[in-house]
C-alpha positions, -999 to +999 in steps of 0.1 A: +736+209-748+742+247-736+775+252-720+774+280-692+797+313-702+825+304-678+846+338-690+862+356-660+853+390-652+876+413-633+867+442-614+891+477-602+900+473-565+873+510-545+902+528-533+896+545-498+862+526-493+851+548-458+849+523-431+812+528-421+802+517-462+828+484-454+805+481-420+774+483-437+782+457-463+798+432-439+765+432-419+741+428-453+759+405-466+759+384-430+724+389-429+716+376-463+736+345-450+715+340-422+680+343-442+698+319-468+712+288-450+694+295-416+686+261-403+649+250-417+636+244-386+627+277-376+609+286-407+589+253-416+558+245-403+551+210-396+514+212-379+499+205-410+513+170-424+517+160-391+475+167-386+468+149-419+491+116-411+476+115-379+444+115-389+448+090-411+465+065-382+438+072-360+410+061-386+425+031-389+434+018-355+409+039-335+419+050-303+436+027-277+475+020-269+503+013-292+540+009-302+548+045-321+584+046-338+592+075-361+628+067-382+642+096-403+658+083-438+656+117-451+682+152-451+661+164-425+681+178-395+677+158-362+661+189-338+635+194-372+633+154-371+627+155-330+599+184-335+583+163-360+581+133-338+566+156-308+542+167-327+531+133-342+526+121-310+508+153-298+487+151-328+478+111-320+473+118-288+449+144-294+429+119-315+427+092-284+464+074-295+485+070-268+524+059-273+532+026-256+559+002-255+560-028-276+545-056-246+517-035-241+508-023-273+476-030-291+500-025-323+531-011-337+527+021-358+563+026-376+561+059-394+592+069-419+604+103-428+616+101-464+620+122-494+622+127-530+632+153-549+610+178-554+588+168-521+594+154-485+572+119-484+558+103-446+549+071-446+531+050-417+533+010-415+505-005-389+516-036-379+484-054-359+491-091-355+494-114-384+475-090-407+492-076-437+505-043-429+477-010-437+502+021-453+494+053-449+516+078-466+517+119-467+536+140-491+545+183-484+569+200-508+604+204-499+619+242-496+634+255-531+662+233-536+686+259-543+682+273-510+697+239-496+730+243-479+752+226-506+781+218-479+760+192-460+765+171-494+799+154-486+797+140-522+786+147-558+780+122-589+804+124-616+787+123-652+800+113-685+780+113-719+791+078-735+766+074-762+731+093-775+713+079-809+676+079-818+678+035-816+668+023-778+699+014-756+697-012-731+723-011-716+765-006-727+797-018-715+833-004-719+858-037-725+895-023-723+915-008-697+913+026-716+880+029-723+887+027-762+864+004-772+823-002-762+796-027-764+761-011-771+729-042-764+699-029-784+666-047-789+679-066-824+716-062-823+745-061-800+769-034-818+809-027-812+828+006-814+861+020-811+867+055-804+895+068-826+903+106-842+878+118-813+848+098-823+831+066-817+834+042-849+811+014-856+835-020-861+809-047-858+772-052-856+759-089-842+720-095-850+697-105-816+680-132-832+645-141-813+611-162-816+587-141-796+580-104-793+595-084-765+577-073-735+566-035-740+586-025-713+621-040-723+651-045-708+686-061-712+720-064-696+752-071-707+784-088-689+818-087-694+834-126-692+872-135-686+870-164-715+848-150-742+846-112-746+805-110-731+767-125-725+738-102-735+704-111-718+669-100-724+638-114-716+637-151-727+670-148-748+705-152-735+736-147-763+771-155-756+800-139-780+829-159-794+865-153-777+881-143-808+880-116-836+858-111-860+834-116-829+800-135-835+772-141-812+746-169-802+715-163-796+686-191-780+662-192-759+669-193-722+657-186-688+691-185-672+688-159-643+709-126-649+739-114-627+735-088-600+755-060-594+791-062-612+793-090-636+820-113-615+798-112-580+783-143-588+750-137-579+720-141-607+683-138-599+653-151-628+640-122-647+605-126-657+603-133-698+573-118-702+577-088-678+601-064-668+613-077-634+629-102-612+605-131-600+623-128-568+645-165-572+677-160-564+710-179-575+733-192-557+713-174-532+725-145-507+737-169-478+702-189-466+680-172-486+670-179-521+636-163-526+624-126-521+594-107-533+601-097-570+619-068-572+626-042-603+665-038-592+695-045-566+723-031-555+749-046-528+772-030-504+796-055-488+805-053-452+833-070-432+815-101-429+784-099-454+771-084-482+738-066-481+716-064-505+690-041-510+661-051-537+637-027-553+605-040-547+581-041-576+553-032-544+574+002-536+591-010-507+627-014-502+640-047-490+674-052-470+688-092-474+720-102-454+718-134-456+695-147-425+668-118-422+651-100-448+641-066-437+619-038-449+628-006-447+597+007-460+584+028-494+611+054-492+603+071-522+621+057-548+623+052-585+625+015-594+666+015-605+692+010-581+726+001-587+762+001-560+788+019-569+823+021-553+842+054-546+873+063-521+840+086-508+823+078-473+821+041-462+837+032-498+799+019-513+775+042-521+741+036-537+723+054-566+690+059-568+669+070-592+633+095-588+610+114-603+619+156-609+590+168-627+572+157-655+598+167-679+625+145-664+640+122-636+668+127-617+697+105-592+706+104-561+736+088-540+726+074-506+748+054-479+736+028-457+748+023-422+738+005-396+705+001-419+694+035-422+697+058-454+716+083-456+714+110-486+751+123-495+750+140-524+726+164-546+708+152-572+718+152-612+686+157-634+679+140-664+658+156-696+640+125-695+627+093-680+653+071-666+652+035-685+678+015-668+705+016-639+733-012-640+769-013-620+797-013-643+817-046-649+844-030-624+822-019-596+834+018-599+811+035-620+770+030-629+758+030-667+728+055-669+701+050-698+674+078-701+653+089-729+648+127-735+614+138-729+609+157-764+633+147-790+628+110-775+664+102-781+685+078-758+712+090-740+743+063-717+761+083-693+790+067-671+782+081-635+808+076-605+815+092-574+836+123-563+844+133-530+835+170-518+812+189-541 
């Protein structure tokens, strides 16, 4: 890991600078401002992925009248978001489209400006009748990230190296008020540590005993309990620790559905055991509803009256569950891990979310939701490798990150929370 030369460097005040040099300097340095952080709009051509999404609505519904929404869940400004949705319809209308309101409409044509990292991503849902939905989706690059203005970011994501080690980590939990002592799930054991003299120190290893092989894609999850120290569960297997010292563990099999979110919310969903997602059951359920389509992650975000959940499909699309309706909010882009987090940031829950940078690594991203639309608040943190897993900590305030580097293939757990500012 290369640390950045921080050392300060001083330089000797220009005496008698002439006033005309101090002019010419002030008004450079303006200027490079204004070519830096001028607003995108007037610089970005949108003819072009507006032509090609258009296109590809109009081969598909053929010309006639229809319902035409545009939503923006991406950092894109609102006049750059209204010029975008003129020229959509321009660009429809041009092809024999027309906009129309919903009890006239042939159909309803919901079209979603998103974004990942690295590009922005469009994405049109026709809705005709009780036919499943037809996507259309259109990609463009973003502008050079570090020409962003990093002050529209009211937040950034705190990261902390817990643990890195050649063995695959499923997931880790810290168990004490200070942070002194950790839980690291692997594929075969569960292993304790204490940090003491500035190190982590092995105190305890518990073997994962199991009858069948584990999925290629694996994945575990551990949580903290009140009257034994923690459950571990993986595909098939569920292990529950003793309450006392010298700890051991029992392992059997088990298709006991695994929490969601922090590991006191009391609400489980059934992993697949031969997979590496949720079937979709949910337990207790999330007020009426019990089922969903089966989804890679969760994350919830409690409101006044509710809690909301949002579930990472396994299809690409991002469902929103309150308890009575379940809502799309359509393919927005992201990775498949998701987890809540809560900060003294924004409205108090944020949401991280992982996506691919570039092929040497992924990178995450904290979003808020209100009144159901997504809201990107803070840059992205890249990873030298592919994100594994995603879990909320036992307390709610932080997120366990598990990525594996790209060329040593080593596994890295970082502890990610939230700051305010940048």
């Amino acid at each position: 890991m290369r640390r950045a030369n921080n050392t300060p460097v001083y330089n000797s005040r220009i005496l008698k600078m002439p006033s005309t040099l101090v002019r010419t300097l002030a008004s450079a340095a303006c200027l490079l401002f204004m070519m830096l952080y001028a607003p995108r709009s007037f610089s970005t051509d949108w003819s072009g992925p507006e032509q090609q999404l258009a296109g590809k609505i109009a081969a598909a519904i053929g010309p006639g009248a229809f319902a035409i929404n545009v939503v923006n869940r991406s950092s894109l400004s609102h006049s750059d978001m209204e010029q975008i949705h003129r020229g959509l319809l321009a660009a429809l209308e041009g092809l024999g489209v027309r906009a129309a309101s919903a009890d006239s409409a042939a159909a309803t044509v919901d079209i979603t400006l998103s974004e990942g990292l690295r590009t922005y991503v469009w994405v049109a849902e026709i809705h005709q009748g009780t036919n499943q939905p037809e996507v259309m989706i259109v990609s463009l690059p973003r502008p050079d990230a570090t020409l962003l203005d990093q002050a529209a970011f009211p937040m950034s994501i705190r990261r902390k190296l817990l643990w890195t080690g050649a063995t695959q980590i499923l997931d880790i939990a810290l168990f004490d008020e200070g942070g002194q002592h950790m839980i690291v799930l692997g594929p075969e054991s569960i292993v304790l540590y204490q940090f003491q003299e500035g190190r982590w120190q092995q105190e305890q290893t518990l073997p994962v005993s199991h009858a069948h092989p584990w999925p290629r894609d694996l994945r575990g999850r551990l949580a903290l309990r009140k009257d034994h120290l923690f459950d571990a569960y993986l595909p098939g297997v569920f292990c529950r620790s003793t309450g006392t010292t010298p700890l051991a563990v029992n392992c059997r099999e088990s298709d006991d559905p695994w929490p969601l979110g922090t590991s006191d919310s009391g609400q489980s969903a059934f992993f697949a055991s031969t997979r590496n997602f949720y079937t979709g059951a949910i337990s207790p359920g999330i007020g009426k509803q019990v089922t969903a389509q089966p989804f890679y992650s969760a994350a919830a975000v409690p409101r006044e009256k509710y809690e909301l959940w949002i579930l990472d499909a396994v299809d690409g699309q991002i469902q929103l569950l309150d308890g009575f309706t379940n809502r799309s909010a359509g393919a927005l882009g992201w990775g498949s891990d998701i987890a809540s987090v809560h900060s003294s940031c924004g409205l108090g829950w944020q949401i991280l979310v992982t996506a691919s940078s570039d092929a040497r690594g992924d990178a995450i991203r904290a979003y808020e939701i209100a009144d159901r639309e997504f809201t990107a608040v803070s840059q992205p943190i890249e990873f030298t490798g592919r994100i594994t897993a995603l879990w909320t900590g036992s307390d709610g305030n932080s997120v366990i990150a598990i990525s594996q580097a790209a060329e040593t293939g080593e596994y890295e757990a970082d502890q990610l929370s939230i700051a305010c500012g940048q």
